[in-house]
MARBAVEX-996966 format. One record per residue (C-alpha): residue number from 1; residue in three letters; x negated, z negated, y. Coordinates in steps of 0.2 Angstrom, whole numbers. Each point is the difference from the previous one (the first is absolute). Layout:
<sites>
SITE, num, residuo, xx, zz, yy
SITE, NUM, Ala, X, Z, Y
...
</sites>
This chain:
<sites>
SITE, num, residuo, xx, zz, yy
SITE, 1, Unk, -100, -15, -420
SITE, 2, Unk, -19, 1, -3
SITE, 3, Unk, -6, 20, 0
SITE, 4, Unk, -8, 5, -16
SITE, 5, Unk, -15, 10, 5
SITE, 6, Unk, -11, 12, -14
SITE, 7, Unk, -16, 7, 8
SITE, 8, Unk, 6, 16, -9
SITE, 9, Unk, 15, 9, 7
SITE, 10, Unk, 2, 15, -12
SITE, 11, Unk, 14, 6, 11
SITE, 12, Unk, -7, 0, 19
SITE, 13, Unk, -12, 15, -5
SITE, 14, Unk, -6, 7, 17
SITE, 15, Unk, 10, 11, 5
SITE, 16, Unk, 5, 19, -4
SITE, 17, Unk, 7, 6, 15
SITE, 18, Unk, 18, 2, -6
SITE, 19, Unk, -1, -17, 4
SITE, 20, Unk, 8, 1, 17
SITE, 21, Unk, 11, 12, 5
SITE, 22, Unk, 16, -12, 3
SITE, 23, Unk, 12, 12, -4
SITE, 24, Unk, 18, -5, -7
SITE, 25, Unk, 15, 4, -8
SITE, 26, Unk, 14, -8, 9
SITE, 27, Unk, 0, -17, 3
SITE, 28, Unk, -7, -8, 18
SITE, 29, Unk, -14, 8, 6
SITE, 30, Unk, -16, -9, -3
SITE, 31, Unk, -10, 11, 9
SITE, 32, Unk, -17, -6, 2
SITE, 33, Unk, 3, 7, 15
SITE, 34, Unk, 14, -13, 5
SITE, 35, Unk, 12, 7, 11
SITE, 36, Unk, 5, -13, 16
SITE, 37, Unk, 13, 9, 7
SITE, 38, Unk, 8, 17, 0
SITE, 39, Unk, -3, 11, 14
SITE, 40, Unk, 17, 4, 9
SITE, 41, Unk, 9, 13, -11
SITE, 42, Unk, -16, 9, -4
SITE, 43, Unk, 6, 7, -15
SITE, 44, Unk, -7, 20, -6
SITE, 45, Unk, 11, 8, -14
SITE, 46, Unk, -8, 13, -9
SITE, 47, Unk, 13, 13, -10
SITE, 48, Unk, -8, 4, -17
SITE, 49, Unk, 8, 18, 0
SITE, 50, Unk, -9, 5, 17
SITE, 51, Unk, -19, -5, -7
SITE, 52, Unk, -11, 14, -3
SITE, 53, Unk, -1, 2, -19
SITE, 54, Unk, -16, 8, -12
SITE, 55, Unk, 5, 4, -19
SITE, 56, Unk, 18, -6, -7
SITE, 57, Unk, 13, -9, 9
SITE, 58, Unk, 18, -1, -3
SITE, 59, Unk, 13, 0, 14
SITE, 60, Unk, 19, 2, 0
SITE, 61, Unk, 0, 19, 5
SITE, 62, Unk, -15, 6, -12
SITE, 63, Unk, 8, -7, -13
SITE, 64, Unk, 15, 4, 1
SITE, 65, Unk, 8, 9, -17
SITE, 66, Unk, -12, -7, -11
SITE, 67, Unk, -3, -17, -11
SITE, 68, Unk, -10, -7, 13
SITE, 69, Unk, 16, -1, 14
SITE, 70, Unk, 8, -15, -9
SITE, 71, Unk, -15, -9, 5
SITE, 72, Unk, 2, -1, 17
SITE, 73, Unk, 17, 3, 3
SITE, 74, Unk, 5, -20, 1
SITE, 75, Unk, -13, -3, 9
SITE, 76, Unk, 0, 0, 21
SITE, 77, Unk, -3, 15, 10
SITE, 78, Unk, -16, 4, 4
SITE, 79, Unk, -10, -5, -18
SITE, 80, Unk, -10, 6, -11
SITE, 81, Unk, -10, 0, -15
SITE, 82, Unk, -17, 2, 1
SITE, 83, Unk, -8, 8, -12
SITE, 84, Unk, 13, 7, -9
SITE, 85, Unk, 1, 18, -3
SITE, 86, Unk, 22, 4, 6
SITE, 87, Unk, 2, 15, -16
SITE, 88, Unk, -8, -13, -16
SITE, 89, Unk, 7, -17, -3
SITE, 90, Unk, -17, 1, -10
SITE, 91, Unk, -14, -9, 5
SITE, 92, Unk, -11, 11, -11
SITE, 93, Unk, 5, 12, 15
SITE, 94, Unk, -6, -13, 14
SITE, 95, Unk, -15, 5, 8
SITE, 96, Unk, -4, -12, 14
SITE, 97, Unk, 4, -2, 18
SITE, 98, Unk, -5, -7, 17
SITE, 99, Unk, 12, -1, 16
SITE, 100, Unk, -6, -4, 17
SITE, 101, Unk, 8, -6, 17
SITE, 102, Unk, -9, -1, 15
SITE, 103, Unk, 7, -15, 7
SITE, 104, Unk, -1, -6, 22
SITE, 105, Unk, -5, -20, -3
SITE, 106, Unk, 0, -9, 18
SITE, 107, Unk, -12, -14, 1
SITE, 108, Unk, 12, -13, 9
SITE, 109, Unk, -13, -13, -2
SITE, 110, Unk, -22, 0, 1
SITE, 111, Unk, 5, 2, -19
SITE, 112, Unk, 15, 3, -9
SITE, 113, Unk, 5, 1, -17
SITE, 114, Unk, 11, 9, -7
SITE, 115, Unk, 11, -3, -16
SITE, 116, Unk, 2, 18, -11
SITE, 117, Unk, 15, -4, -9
SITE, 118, Unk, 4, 14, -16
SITE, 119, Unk, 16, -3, -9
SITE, 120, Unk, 13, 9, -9
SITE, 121, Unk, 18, -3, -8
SITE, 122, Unk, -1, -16, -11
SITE, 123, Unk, 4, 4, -19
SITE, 124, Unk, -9, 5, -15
SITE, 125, Unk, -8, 16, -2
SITE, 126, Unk, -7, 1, 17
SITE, 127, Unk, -15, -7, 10
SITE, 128, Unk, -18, 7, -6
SITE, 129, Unk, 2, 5, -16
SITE, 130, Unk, -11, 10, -15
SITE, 131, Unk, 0, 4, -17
SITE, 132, Unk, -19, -3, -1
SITE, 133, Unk, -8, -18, 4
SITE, 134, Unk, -9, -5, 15
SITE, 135, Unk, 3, 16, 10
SITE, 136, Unk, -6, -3, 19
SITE, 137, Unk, 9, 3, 15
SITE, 138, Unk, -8, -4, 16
SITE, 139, Unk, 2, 0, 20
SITE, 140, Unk, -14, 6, 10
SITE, 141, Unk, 2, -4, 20
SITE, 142, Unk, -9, 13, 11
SITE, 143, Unk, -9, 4, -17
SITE, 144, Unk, -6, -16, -7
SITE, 145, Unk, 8, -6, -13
SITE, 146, Unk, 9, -17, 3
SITE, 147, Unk, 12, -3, -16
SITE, 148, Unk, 0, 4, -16
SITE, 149, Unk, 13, -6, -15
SITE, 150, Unk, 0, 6, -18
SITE, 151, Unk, 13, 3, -12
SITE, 152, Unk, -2, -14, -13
SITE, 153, Unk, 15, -8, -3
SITE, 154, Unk, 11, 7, -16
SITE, 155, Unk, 19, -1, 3
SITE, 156, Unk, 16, 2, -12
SITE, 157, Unk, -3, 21, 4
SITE, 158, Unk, -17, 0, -9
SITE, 159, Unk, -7, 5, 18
SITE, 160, Unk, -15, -10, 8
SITE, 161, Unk, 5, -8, 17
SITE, 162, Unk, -9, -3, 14
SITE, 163, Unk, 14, -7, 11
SITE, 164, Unk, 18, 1, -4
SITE, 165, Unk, 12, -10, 6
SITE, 166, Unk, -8, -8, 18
SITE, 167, Unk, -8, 8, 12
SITE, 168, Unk, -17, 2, 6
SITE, 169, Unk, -9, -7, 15
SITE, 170, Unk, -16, 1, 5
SITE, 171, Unk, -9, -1, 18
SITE, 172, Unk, -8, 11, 15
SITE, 173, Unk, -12, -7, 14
SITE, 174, Unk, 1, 12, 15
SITE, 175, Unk, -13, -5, 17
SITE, 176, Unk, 7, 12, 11
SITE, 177, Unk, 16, 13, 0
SITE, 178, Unk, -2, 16, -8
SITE, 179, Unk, 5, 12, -11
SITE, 180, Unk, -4, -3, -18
SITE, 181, Unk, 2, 9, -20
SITE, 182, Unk, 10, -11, -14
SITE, 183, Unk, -5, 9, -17
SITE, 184, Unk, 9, -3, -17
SITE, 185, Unk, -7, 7, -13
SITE, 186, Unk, 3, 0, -18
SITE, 187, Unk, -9, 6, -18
SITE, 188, Unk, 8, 12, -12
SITE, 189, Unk, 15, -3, -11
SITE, 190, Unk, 5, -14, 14
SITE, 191, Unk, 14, -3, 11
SITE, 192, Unk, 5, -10, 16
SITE, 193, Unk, 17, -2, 3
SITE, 194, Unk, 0, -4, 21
SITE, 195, Unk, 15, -2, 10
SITE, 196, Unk, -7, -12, 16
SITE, 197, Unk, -16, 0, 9
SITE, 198, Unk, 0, -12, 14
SITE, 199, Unk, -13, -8, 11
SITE, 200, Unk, 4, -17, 9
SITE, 201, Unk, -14, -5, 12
SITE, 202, Unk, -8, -18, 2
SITE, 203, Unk, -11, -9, 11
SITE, 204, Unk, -16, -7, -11
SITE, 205, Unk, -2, -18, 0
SITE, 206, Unk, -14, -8, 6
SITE, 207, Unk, -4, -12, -13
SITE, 208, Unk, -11, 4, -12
SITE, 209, Unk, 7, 9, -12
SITE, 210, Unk, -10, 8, -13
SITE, 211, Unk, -7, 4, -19
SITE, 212, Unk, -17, -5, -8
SITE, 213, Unk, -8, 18, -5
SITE, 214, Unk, -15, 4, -10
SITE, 215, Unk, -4, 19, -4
SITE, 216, Unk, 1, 0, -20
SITE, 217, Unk, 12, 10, -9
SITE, 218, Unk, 4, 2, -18
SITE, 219, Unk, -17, -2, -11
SITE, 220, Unk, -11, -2, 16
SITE, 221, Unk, -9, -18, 3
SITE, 222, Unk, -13, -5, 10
SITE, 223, Unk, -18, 8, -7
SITE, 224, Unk, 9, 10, -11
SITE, 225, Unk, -3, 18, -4
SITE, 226, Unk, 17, 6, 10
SITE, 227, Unk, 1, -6, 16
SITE, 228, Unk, 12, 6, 15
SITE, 229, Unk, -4, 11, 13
SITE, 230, Unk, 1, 1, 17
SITE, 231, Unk, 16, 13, -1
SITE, 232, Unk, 7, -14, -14
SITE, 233, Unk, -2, -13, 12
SITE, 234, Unk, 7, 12, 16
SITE, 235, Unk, 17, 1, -12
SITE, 236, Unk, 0, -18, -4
SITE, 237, Unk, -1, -6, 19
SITE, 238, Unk, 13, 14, 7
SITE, 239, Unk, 12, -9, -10
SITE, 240, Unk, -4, -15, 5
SITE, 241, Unk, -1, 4, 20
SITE, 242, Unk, 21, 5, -5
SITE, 243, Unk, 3, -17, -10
SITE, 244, Unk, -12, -13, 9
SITE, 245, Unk, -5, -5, 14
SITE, 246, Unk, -17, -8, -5
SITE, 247, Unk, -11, 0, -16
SITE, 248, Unk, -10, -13, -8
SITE, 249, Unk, -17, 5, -11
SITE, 250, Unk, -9, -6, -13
SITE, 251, Unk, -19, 4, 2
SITE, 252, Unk, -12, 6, 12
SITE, 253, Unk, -9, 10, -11
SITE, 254, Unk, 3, 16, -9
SITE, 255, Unk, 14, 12, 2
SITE, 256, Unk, 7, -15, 7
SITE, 257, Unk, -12, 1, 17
SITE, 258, Unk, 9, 16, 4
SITE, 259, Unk, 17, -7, 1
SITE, 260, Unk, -2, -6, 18
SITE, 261, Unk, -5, 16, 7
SITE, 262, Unk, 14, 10, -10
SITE, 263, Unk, 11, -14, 7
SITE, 264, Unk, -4, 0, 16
SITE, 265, Unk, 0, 19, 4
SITE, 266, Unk, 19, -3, -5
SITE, 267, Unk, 4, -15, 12
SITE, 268, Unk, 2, -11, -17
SITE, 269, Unk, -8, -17, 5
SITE, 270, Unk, -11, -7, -12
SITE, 271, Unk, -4, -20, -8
SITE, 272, Unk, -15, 6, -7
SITE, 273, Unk, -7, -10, -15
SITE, 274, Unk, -17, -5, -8
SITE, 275, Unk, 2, -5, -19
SITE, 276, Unk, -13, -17, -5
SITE, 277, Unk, -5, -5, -14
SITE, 278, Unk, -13, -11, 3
SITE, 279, Unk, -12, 13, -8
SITE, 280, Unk, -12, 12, 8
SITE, 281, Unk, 11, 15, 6
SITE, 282, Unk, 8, -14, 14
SITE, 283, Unk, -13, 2, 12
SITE, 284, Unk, 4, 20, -1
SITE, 285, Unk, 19, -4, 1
SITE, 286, Unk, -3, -10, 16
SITE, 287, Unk, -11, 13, 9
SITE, 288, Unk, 12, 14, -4
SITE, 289, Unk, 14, -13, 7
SITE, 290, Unk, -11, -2, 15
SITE, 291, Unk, -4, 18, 3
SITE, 292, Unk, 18, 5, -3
SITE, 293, Unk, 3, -12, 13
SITE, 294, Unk, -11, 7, 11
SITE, 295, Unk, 7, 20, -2
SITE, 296, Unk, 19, -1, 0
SITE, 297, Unk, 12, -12, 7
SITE, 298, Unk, 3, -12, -13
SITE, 299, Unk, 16, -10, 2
SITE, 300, Unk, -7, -12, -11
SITE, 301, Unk, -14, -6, -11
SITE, 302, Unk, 2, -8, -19
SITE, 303, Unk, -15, -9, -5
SITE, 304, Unk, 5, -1, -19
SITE, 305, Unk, 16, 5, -11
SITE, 306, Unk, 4, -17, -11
SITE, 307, Unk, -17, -6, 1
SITE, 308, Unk, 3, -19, -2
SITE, 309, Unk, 11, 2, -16
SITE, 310, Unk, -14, 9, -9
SITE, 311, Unk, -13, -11, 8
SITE, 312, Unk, 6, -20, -3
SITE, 313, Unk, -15, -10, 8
SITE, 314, Unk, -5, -10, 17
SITE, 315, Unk, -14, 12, 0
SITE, 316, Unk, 10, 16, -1
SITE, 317, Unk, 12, -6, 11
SITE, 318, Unk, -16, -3, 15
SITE, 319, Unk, -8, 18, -6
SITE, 320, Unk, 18, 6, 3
SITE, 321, Unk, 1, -7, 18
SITE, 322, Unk, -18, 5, 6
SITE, 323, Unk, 4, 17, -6
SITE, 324, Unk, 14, 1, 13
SITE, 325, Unk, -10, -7, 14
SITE, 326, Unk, -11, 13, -5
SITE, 327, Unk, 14, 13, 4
SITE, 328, Unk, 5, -8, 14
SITE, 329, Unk, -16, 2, 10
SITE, 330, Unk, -4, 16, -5
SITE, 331, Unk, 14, 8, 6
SITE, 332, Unk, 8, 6, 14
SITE, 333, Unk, 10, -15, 9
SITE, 334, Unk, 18, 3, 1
SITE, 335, Unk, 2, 4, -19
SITE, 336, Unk, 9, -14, -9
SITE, 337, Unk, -10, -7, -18
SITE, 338, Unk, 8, -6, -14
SITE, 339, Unk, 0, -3, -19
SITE, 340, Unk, 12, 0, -14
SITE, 341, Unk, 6, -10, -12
SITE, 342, Unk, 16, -7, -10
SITE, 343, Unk, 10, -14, 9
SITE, 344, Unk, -3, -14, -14
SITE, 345, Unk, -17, 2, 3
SITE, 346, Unk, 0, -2, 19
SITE, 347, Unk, 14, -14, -1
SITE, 348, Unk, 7, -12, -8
SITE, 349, Unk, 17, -2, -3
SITE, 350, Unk, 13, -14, -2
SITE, 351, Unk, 19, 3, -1
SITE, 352, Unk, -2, 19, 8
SITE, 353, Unk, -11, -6, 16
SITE, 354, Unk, -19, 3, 1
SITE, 355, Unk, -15, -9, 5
SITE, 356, Unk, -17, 7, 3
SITE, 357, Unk, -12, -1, -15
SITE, 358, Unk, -14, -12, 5
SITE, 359, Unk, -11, 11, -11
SITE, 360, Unk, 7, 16, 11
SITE, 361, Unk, 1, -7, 16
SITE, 362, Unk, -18, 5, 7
SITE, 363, Unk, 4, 16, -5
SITE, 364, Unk, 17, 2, 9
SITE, 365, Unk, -9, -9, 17
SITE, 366, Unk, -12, 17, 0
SITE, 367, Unk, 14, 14, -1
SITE, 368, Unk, 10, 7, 12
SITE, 369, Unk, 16, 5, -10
SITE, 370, Unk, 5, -9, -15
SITE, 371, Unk, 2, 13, -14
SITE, 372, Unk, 10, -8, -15
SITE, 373, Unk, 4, 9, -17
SITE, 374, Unk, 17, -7, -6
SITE, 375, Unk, 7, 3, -18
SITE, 376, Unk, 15, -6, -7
SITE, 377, Unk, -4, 7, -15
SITE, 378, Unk, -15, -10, -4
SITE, 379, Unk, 11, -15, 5
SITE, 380, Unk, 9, 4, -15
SITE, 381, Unk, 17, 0, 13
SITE, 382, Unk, 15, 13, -7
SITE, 383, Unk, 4, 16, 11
SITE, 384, Unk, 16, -8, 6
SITE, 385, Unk, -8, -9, 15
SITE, 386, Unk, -17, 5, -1
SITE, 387, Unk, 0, 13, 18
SITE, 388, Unk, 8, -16, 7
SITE, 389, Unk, -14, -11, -7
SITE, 390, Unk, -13, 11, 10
SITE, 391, Unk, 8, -1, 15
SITE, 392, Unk, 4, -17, 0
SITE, 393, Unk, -21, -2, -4
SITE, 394, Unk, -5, 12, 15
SITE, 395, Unk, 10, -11, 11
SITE, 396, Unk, -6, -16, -5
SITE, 397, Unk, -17, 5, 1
SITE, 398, Unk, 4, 7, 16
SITE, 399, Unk, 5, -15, 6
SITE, 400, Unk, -15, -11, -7
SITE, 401, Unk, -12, 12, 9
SITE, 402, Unk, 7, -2, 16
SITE, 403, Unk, -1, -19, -2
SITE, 404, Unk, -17, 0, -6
SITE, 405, Unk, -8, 10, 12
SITE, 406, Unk, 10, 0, 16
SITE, 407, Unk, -5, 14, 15
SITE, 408, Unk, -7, 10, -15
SITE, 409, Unk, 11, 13, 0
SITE, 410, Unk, -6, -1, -20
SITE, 411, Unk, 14, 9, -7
SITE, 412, Unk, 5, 3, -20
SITE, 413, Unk, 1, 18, -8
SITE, 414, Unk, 6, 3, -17
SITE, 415, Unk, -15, 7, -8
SITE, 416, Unk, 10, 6, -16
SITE, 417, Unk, 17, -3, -7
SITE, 418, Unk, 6, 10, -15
SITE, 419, Unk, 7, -3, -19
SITE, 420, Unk, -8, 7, -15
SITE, 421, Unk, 10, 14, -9
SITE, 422, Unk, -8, -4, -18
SITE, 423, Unk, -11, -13, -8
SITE, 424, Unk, 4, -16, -5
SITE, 425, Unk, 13, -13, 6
SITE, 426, Unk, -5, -18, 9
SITE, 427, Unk, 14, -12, -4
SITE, 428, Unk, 14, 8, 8
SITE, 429, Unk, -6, 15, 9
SITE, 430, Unk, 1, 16, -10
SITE, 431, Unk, -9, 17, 6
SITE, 432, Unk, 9, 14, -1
SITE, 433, Unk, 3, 16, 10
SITE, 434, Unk, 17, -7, 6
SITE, 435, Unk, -6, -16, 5
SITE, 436, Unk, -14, 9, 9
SITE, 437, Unk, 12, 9, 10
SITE, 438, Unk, 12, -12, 4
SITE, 439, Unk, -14, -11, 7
SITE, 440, Unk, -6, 11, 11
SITE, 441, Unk, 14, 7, 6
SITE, 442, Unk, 7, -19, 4
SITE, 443, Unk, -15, -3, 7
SITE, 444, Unk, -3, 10, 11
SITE, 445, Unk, 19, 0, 7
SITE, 446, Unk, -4, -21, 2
SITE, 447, Unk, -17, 5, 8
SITE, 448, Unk, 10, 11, 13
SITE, 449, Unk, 10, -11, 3
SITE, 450, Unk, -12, -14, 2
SITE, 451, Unk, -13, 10, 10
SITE, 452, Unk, -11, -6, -13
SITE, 453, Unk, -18, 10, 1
SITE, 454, Unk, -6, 5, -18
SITE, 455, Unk, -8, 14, -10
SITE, 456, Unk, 9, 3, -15
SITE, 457, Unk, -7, 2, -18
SITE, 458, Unk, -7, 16, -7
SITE, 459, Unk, 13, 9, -12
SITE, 460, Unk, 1, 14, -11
SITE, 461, Unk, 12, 15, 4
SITE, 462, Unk, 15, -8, -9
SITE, 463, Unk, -2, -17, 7
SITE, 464, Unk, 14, 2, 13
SITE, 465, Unk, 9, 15, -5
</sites>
């Protein structure tokens, strides 16, 4: 089926940083981080009850004789609730809370990851739960914050949920063995029902596995009068270094011209991007690719973002290509140069196998990786099949390339993939947050599989959890 593009995309704004952090309830682990292969029987078990608490928390012998010992008595030895205060079943009475663990990680591998798995007892009534909406409980590892979920979901109890009856899963990168702080910590009027805390190590993969980033939060753009700050951005890429293992930028200019430095004093390696437009702000665009070229160790440079589907001519196509000469010898050699676009545009395709676009091909001869945007969505494809779909396109195109240009070593990298959450449907494909999820999380258990290289679509905070 012929994909249905609109220049417009109302629902790929760039991104808020919430965004990113792959972090589940139950189901596979998608982990943009993909696990290849558990590491022996590497496995740390943390006992709730023997954390270090601030504020209220209810355990089996503090509350024992009052309304709050119902609570835990069916649930296994060693929970608790945090942020509940043991003498009020009130959470008028709840204060707030934080319990910490220092926790021995052994870095088996160069780098490891480590998935921190939260759960409880599955039934109603427990989970992270509060009377008010869109209370905050958050994680900090070694006192940056690396996970946050909000109560927002109303249940049959009148209470706001922020998980209930699936676990949580989230990620930690550790480069070396040491000693290192977990911290939960929750608001007032709040609890956390926790029963398990486990870490399971992993070895990283190797293939590029990673998530297109752009600084802006909620009611910041570029030029606007609120722009993020260099502590904003510290946040935003901490999180990432624990749920990525590469980044993919948008500009060169700007806040955005930080994001390499930032990244780089973290060990997060960068695709850094210059945005054209065929207008006078490219040539800064390019220098500030060059220069950012030039002071950190780029894994990649993108000469454009979806240039040729907002600019349809021979002419912009041959402006497109000398501007990615252009990078390629002003920069330091070694560094691969690309561009981005959507796969209908760069191919054509008859019964699900692809040619190269004769209008697209001189582009494709001048980069070193082939960087393809593939939506099923615009496609108009349902959600049954449409993770399958992308896949099937990476492959193909894979396949094509190594035909085409033989001893290139020109290989393909998902530049996005994603489903919208709202907006309009196209033929069969509806966006919705539950579609959103379940093409992600399918995704990236195919992409694991696979060892398919990609960097996955920018989402907001509910998108996969």
């Amino acid at each position: 089926m012929k994909t249905k593009h609109r220049i417009f995309r109302p629902f790929i704004s760039k991104i808020n940083l919430s965004l990113v952090i792959v972090l589940l309830l139950g189901g596979q682990l998608p982990a943009v981080i993909v696990p290849a292969q558990a590491i022996g029987n590497t496995v740390i078990t943390v006992t709730p009850e023997q954390m270090t608490f601030s504020g209220d928390v209810a355990t089996r012998v503090n509350t024992i004789g009052h309304c709050t010992e119902s609570w835990l008595s069916t649930m296994p030895t060693g929970s608790i609730i945090l942020g509940v205060d043991p003498n009020s079943c009130d959470p008028k009475d709840w204060n707030g809370a934080s319990a910490s663990a220092n926790v021995f990680l052994p870095n088996v591998y160069p780098s490891t990851t480590y998935v921190l798995e939260l759960s409880w007892p599955d039934r109603d009534g427990k989970g992270l739960h509060s009377p008010l909406k869109n209370q905050t409980a958050s994680l900090s590892f070694d006192g940056h914050p690396v996970w946050s979920k909000r109560t927002t979901d109303l249940n049959d109890f009148g209470e706001y949920y922020g998980a209930q009856h699936e676990s949580i899963k989230t990620t930690l990168v550790v480069t070396q063995s040491s000693t290192h702080t977990l911290t939960f910590t929750l608001p007032a009027k709040t609890a956390w029902d926790l029963s398990t805390i486990t870490l399971t190590a992993y070895a990283i993969s190797s293939k590029i596995q990673g998530v297109g980033y752009s600084p802006y939060r909620d009611c910041q753009t570029p030029g606007g009068a609120q722009l993020p700050g260099v502590q904003d951005m510290q946040e935003d890429l901490t999180r990432l270094f624990h749920t990525s293992n590469a980044i993919r930028t948008y500009s060169s200019t700007g806040v955005n011209s930080q994001v390499p430095a930032i990244a780089a004093s973290l060990g997060l390696p960068t695709f850094a991007g210059a945005w054209l437009d065929n207008n006078a702000n490219d040539a800064t665009e390019i220098q500030g690719l060059i220069n950012l070229a030039h002071s950190y160790p780029l894994k990649g440079a993108i000469v454009g973002n979806e240039y040729y589907l907002r600019h349809r001519t021979p002419a912009d196509i041959e402006y497109l290509r000398q501007r990615i000469i252009q990078v390629k010898g002003n920069i330091p050699p070694g560094i691969p140069v690309t561009t981005t676009d959507v796969d209908d545009l760069m191919f054509v395709w008859t019964n699900g196998k692809p040619a190269i676009s004769p209008v697209y091909r001189p582009i494709l001869d001048q980069v070193d990786v082939v960087m393809v945007h593939i939506y099923p969505f615009w496609a108009g494809l349902p959600i049954d099949g449409a993770a399958d779909y992308t896949i099937a396109h990476y492959n193909a195109i894979q396949s094509l390339i190594e035909r085409e240009y033989p001893g290139q070593n020109k290989h393909v990298i998902i530049g996005e993939a994603g489903w919208p959450s709202a907006g309009d449907p196209v033929s069969q494909a509806v966006p919705s947050p539950q579609n959103q999820r379940r093409y992600l999380l399918e995704f990236f258990r195919l992409a694991e599989q696979q060892g398919v290289e990609y960097f996955s679509k920018r989402c907001t905070f509910q998108c996969l959890y």
